[in-house]
C-alpha positions in Angstrom: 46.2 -10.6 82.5 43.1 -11.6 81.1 40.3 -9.0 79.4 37.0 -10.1 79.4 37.2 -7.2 76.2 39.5 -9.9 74.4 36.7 -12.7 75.3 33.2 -10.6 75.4 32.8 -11.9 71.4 32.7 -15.6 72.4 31.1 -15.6 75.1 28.4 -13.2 74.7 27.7 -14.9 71.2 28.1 -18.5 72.1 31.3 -18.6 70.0 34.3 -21.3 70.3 37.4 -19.6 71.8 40.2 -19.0 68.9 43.5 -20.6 69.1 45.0 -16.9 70.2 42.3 -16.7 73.1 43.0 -20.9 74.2 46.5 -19.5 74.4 45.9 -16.9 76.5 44.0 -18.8 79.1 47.1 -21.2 78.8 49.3 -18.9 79.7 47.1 -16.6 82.1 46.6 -20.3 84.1 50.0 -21.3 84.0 51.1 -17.8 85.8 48.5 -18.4 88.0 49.8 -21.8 89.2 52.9 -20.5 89.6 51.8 -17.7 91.8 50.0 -19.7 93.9 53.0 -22.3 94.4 55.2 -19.3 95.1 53.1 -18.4 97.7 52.3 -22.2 99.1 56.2 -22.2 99.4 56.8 -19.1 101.0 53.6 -19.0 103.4 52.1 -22.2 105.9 49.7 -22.6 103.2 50.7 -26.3 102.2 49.4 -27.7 99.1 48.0 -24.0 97.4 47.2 -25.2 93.9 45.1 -24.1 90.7 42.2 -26.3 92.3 41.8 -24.8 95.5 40.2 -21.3 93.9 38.2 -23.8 91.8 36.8 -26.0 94.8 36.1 -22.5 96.4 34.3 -21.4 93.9 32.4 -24.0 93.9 31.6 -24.4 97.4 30.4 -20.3 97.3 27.8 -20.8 94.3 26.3 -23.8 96.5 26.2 -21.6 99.1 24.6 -19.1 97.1 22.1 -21.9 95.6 23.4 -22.6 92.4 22.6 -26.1 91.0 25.0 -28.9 90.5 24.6 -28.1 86.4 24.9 -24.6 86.5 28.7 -25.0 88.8 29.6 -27.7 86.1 29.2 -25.3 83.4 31.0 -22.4 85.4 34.0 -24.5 86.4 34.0 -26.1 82.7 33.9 -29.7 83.6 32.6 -32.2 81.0 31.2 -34.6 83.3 29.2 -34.0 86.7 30.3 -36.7 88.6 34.0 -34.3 89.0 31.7 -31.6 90.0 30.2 -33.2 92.7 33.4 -34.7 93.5 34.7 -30.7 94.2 30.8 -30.6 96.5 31.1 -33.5 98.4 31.4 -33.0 102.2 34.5 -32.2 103.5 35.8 -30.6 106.6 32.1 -30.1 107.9 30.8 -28.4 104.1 27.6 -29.1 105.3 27.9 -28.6 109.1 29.0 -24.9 107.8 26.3 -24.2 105.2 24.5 -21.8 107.3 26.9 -20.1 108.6 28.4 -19.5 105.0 25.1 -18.8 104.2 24.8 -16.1 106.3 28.1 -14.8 105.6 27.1 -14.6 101.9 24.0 -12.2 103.0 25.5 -10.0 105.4 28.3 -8.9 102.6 24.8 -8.3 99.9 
């Protein structure tokens, strides 16, 4: 499980990541795919992977008004063309704004 204790140094400060901490990210990602295939394979969820939670994330913070730059940062993508890639309209993203939208305030 990951600590944000173990990571508060680096990214409070602006600091690279040491080998020890890239390898716990490794690892902490790699149990998290294979949770989530576990439970693609054992639900009617077809096709659960590590990028799902990442295109959802993503889809919140536009809800919530977050610029295309700031997601690219938060989902660590070196290029903003695969961010907007993970926005682009899909299954009615756009048609469902405000509803999302007001989902997101209701829960404040």
């Amino acid at each position: 499980m990951l600590n944000y204790e173990h990571f508060k140094n680096s990214l409070e400060n602006g600091n690279n990541f040491t080998q020890e901490r890239e390898y716990d990210i490794h690892r902490a990602r790699t149990r998290h795919n294979s949770a989530l295939k576990r439970v693609s394979e054992t639900t009617v969820i077809l096709g659960l992977t590590g990028h799902v939670p990442r295109h959802t994330l993503a889809n919140h913070m536009t809800y919530m008004g977050n610029k295309e730059e700031e997601i690219r940062q938060v989902i660590a993508h070196s290029n903003i063309r695969t961010t907007k890639i993970y926005l682009r309209e899909r299954h009615g993203f756009f048609g469902s704004y405000n509803i999302m939208k007001r989902f997101h305030q209701v829960k404040k």
